[in-house]
Biopython code that builds the backbone (N, CA, C, O; Angstrom):
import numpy as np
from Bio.PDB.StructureBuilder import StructureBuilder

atoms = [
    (1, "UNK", "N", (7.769, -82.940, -86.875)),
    (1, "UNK", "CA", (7.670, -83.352, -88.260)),
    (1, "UNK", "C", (6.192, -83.454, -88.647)),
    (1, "UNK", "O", (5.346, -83.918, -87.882)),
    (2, "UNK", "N", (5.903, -82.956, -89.986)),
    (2, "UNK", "CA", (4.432, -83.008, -90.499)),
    (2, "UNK", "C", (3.876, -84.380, -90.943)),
    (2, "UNK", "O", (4.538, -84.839, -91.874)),
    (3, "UNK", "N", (2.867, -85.156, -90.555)),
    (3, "UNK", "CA", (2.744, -86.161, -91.073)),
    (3, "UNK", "C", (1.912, -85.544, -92.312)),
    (3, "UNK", "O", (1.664, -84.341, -92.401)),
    (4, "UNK", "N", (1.447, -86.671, -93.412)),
    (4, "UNK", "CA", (1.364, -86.648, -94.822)),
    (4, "UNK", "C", (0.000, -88.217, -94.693)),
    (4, "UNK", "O", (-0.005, -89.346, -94.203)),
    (5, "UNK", "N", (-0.836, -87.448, -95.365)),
    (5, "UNK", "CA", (-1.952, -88.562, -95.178)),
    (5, "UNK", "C", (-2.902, -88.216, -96.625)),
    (5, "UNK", "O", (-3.154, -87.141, -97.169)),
    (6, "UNK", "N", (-3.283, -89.595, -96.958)),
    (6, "UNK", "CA", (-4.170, -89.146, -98.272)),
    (6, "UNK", "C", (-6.118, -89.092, -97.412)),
    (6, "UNK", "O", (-6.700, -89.555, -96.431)),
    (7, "UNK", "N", (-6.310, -88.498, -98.217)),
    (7, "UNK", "CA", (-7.743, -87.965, -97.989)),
    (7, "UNK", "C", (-8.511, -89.210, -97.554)),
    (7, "UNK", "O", (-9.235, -89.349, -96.568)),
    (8, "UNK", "N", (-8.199, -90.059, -98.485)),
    (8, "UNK", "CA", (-9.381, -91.338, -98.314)),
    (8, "UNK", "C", (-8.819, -91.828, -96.539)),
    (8, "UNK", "O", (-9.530, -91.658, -95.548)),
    (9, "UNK", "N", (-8.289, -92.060, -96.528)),
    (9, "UNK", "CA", (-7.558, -92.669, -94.824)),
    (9, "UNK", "C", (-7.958, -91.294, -93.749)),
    (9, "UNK", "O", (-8.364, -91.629, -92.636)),
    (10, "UNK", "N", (-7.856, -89.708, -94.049)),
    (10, "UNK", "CA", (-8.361, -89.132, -93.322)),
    (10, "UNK", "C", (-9.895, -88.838, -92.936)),
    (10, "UNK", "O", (-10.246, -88.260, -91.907)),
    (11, "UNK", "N", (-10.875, -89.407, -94.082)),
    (11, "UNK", "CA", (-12.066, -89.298, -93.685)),
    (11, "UNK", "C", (-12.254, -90.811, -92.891)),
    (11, "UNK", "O", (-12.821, -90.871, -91.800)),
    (12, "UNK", "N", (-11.792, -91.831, -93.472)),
    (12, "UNK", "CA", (-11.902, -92.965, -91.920)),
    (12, "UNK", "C", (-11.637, -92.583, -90.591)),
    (12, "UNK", "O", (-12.321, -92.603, -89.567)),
    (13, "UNK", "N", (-10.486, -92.231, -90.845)),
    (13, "UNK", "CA", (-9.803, -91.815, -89.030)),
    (13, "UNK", "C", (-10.017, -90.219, -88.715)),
    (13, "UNK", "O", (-9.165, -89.680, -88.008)),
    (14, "UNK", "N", (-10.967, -89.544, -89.141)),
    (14, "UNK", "CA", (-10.973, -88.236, -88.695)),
    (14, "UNK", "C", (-10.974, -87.420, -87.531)),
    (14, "UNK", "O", (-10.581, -86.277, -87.299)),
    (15, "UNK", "N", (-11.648, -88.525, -86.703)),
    (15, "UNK", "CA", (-11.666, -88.431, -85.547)),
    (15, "UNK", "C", (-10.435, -87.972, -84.278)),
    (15, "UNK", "O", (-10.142, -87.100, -83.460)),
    (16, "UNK", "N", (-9.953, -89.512, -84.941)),
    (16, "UNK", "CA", (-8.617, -90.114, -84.616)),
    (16, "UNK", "C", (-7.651, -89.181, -84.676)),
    (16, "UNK", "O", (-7.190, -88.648, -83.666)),
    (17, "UNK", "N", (-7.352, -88.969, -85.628)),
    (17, "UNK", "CA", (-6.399, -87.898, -86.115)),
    (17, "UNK", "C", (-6.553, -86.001, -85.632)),
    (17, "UNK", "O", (-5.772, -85.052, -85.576)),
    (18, "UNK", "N", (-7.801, -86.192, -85.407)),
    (18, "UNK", "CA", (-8.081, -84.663, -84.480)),
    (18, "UNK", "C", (-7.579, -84.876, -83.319)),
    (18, "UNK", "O", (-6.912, -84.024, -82.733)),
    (19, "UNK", "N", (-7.873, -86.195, -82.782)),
    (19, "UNK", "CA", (-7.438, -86.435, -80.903)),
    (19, "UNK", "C", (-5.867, -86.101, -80.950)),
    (19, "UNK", "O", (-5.301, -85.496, -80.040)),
    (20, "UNK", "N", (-4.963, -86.751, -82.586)),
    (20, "UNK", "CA", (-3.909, -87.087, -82.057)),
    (20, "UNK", "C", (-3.039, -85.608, -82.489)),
    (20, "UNK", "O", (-1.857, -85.688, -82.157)),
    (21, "UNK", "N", (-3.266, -84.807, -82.898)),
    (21, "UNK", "CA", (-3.288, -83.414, -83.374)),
    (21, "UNK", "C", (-3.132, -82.313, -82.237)),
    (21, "UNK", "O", (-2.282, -81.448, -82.024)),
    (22, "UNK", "N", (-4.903, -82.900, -81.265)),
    (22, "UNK", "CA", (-4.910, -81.590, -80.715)),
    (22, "UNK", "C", (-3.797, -82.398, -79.153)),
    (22, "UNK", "O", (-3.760, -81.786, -78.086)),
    (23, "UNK", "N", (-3.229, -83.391, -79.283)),
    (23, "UNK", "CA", (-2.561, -84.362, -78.171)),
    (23, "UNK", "C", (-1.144, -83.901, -78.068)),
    (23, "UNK", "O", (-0.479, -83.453, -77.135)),
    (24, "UNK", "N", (-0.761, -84.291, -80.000)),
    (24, "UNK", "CA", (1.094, -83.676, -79.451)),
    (24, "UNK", "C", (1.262, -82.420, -80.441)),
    (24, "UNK", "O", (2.300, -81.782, -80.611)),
    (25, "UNK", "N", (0.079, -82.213, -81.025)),
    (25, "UNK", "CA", (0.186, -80.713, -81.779)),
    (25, "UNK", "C", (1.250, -80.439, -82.864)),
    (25, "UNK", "O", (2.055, -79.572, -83.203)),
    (26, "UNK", "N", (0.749, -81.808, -83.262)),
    (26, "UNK", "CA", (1.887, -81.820, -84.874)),
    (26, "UNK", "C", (0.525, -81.860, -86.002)),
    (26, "UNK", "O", (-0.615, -82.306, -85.868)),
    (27, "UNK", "N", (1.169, -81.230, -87.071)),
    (27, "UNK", "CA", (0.016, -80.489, -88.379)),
    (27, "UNK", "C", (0.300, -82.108, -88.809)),
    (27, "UNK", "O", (1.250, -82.852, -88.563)),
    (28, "UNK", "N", (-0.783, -82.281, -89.457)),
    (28, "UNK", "CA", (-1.234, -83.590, -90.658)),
    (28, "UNK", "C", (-1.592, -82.608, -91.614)),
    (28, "UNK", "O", (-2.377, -81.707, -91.321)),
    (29, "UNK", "N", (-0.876, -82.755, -93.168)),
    (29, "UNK", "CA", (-1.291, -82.375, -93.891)),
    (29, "UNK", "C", (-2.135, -83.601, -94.950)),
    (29, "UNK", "O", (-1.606, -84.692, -95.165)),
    (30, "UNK", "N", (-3.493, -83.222, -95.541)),
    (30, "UNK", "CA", (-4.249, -84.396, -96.367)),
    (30, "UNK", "C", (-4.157, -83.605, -97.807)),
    (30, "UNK", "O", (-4.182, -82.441, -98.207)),
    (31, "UNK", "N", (-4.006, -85.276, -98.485)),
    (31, "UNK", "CA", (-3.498, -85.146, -99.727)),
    (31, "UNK", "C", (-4.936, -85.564, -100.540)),
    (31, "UNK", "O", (-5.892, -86.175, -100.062)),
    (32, "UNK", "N", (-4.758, -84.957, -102.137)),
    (32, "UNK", "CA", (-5.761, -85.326, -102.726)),
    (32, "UNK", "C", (-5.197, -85.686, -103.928)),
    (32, "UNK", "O", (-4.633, -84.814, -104.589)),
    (33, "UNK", "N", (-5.271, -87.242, -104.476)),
    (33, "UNK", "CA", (-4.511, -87.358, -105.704)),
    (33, "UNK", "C", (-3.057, -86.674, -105.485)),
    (33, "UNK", "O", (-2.587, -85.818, -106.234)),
    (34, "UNK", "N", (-2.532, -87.112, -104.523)),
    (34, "UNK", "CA", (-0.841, -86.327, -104.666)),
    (34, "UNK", "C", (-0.609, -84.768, -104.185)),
    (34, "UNK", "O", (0.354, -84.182, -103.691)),
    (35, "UNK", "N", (-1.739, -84.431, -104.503)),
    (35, "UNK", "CA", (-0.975, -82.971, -104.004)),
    (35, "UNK", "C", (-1.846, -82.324, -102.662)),
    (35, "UNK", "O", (-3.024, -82.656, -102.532)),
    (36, "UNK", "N", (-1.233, -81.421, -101.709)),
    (36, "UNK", "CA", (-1.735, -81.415, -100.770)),
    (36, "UNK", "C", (-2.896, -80.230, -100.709)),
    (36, "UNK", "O", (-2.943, -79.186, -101.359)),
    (37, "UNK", "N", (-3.951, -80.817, -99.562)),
    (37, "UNK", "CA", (-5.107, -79.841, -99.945)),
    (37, "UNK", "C", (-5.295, -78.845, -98.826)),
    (37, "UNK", "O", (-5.508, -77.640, -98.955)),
    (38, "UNK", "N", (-5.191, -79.496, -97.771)),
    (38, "UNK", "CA", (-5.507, -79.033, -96.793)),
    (38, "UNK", "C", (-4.482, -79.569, -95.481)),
    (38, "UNK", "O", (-3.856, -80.629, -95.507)),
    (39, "UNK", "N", (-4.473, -78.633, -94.405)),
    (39, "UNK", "CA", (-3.207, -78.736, -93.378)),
    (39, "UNK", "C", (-4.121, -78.739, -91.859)),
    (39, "UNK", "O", (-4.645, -77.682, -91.509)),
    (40, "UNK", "N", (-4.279, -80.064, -90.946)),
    (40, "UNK", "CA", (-5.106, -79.650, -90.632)),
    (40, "UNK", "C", (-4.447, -79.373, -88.935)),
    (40, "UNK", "O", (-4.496, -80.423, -88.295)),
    (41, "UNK", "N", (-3.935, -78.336, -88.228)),
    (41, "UNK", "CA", (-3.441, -77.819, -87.374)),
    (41, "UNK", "C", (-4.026, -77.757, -85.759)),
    (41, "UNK", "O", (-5.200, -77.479, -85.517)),
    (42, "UNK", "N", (-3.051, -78.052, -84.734)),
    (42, "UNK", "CA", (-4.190, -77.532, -83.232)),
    (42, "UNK", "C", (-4.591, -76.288, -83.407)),
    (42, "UNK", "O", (-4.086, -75.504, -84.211)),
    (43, "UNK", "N", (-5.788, -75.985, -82.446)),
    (43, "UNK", "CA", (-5.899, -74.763, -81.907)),
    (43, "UNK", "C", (-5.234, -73.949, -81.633)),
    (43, "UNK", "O", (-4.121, -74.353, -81.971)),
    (44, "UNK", "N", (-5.108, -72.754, -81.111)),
    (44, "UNK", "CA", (-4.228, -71.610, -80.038)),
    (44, "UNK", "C", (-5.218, -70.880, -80.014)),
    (44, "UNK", "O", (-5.661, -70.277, -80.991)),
    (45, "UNK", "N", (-5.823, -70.850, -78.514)),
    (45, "UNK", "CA", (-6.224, -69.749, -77.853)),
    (45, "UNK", "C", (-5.816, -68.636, -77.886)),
    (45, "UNK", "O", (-4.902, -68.464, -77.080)),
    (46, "UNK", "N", (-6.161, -67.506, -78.642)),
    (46, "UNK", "CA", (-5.992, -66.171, -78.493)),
    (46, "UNK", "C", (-5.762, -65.721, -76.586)),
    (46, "UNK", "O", (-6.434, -65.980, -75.588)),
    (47, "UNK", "N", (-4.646, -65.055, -76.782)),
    (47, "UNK", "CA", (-4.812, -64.361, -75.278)),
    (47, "UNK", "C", (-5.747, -63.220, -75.400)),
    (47, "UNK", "O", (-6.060, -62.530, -76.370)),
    (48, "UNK", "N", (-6.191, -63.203, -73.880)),
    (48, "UNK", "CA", (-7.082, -61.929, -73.874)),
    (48, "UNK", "C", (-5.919, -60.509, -73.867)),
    (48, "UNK", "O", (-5.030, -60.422, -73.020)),
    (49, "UNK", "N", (-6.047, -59.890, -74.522)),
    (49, "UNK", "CA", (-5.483, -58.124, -74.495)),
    (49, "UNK", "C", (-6.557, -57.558, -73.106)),
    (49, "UNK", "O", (-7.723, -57.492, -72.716)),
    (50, "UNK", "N", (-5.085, -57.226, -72.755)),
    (50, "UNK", "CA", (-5.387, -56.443, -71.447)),
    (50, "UNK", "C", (-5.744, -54.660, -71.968)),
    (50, "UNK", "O", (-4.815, -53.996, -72.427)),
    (51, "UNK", "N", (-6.570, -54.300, -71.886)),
    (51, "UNK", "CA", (-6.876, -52.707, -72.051)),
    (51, "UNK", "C", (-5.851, -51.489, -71.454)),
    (51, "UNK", "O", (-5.543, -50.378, -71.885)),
    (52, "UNK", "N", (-5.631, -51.948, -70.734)),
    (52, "UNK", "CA", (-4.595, -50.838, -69.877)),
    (52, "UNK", "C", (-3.447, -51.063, -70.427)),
    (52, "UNK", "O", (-2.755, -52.036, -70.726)),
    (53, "UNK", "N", (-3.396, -49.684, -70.505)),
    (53, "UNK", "CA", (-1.641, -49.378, -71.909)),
    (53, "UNK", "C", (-1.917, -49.647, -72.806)),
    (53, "UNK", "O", (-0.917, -49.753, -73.517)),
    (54, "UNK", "N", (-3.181, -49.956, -73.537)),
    (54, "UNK", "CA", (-3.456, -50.207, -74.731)),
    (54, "UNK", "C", (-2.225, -49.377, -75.284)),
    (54, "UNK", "O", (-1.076, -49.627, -75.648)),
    (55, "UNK", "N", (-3.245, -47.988, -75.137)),
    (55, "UNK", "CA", (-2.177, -46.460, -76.315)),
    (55, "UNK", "C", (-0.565, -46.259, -75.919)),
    (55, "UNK", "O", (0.301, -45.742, -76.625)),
    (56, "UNK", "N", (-0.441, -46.744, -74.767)),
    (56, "UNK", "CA", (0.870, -46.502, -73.969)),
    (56, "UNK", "C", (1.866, -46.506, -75.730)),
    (56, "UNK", "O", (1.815, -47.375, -76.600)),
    (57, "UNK", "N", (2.694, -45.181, -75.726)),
    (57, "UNK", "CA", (3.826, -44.850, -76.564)),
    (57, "UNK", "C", (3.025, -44.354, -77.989)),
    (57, "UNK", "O", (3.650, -44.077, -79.013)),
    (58, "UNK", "N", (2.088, -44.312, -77.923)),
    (58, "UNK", "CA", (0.536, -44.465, -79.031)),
    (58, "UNK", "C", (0.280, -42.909, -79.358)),
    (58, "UNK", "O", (0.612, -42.124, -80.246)),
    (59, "UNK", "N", (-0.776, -42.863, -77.726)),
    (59, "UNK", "CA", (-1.183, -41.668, -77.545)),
    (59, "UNK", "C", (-0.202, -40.104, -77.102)),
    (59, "UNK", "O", (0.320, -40.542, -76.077)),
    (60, "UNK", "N", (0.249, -38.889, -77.206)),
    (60, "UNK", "CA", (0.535, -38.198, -76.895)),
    (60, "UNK", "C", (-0.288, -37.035, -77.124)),
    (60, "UNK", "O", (-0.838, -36.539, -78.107)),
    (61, "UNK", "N", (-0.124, -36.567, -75.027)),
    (61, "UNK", "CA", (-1.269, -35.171, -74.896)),
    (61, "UNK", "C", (-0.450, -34.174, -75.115)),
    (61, "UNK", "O", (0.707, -34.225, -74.696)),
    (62, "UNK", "N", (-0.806, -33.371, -75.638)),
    (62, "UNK", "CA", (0.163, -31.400, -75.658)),
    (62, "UNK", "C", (-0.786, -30.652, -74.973)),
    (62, "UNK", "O", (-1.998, -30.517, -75.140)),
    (63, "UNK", "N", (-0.037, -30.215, -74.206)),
    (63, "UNK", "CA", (-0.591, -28.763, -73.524)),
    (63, "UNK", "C", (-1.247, -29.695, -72.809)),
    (63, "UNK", "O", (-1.358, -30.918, -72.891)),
    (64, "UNK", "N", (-2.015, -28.137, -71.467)),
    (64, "UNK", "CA", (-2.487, -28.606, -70.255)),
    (64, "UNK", "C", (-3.993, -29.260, -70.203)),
    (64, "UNK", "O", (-4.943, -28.500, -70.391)),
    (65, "UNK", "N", (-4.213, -30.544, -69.972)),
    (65, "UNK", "CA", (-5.578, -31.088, -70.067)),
    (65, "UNK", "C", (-6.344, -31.400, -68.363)),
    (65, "UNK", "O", (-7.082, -32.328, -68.033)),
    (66, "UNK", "N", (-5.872, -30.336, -67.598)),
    (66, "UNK", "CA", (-5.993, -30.671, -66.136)),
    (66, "UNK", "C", (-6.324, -29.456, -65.928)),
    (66, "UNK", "O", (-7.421, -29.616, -65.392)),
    (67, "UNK", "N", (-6.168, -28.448, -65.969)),
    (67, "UNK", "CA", (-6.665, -26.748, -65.794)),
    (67, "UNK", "C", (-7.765, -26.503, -66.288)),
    (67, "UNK", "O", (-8.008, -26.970, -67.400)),
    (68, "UNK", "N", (-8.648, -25.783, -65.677)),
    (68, "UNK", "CA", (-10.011, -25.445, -66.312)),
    (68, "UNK", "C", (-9.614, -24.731, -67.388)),
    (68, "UNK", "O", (-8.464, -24.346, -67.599)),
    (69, "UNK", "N", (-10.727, -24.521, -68.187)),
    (69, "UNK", "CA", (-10.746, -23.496, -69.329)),
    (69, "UNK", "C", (-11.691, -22.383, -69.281)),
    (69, "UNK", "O", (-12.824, -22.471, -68.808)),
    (70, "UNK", "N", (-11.008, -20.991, -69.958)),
    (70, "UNK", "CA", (-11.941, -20.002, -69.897)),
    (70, "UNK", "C", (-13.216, -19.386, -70.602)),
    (70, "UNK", "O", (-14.034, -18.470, -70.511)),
    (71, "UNK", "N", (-12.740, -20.831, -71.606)),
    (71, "UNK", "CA", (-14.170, -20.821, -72.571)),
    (71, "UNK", "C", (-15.393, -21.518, -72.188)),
    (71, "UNK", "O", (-15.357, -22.645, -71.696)),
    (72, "UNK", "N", (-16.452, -20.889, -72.396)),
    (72, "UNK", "CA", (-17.857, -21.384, -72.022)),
    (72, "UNK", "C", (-18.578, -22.281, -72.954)),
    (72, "UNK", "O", (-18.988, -21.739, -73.980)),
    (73, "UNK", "N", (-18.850, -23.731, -72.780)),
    (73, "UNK", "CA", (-19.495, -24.411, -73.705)),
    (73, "UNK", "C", (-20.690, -23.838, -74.049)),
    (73, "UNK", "O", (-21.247, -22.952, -73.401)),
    (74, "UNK", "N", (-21.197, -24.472, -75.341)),
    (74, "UNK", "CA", (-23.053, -24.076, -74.954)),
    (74, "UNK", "C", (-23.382, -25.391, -74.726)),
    (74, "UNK", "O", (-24.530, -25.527, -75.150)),
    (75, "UNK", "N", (-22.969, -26.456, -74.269)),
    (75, "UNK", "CA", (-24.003, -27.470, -73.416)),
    (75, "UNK", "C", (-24.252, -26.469, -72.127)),
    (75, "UNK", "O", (-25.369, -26.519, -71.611)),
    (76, "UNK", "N", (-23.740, -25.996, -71.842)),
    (76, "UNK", "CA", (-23.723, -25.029, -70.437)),
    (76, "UNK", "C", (-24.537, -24.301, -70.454)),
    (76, "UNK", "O", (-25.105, -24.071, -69.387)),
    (77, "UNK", "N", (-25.020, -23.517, -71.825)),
    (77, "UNK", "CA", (-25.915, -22.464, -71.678)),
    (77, "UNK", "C", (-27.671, -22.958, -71.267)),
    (77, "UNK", "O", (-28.536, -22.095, -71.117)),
]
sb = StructureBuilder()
sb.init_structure("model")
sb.init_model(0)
sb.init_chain("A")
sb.init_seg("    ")
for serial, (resi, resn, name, xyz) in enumerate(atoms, 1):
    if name == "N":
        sb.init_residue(resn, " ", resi, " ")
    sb.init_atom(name, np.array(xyz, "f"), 0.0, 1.0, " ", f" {name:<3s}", serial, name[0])
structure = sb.get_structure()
């Protein structure tokens, strides 16, 4: 459940209310004059993306990319 807090009580306990946030990870939303302004939420660590298989189902090769070729670059020349 979201708790509901007016602004003036969240700049006293700001602190407070971050500890108890990032503790059981329930949103406080702060109110200004009645209506709400701001939601103030825990963290979440982004996972790291693993690189391998990024393209997996992504990328598709055609034709042979393992056989030499009979064309001559000119980096070569």
């Amino acid at each position: 459940m979201t708790k509901i807090m007016k602004a003036s009580e969240f700049k006293a306990k700001c602190l407070a209310v971050m500890d108890e946030v990032a503790k059981t990870g329930e949103a406080v939303i702060v109110t200004k004059n009645g209506q709400p302004m701001v939601e103030l939420v825990p963290h979440k660590k982004k996972a790291k993306r693993n690189l391998i298989g990024l393209l997996k189902d992504d990328l598709i090769i055609t034709g042979d990319i393992i056989s030499p070729i009979d064309v001559e670059w000119d980096a070569m020349k």
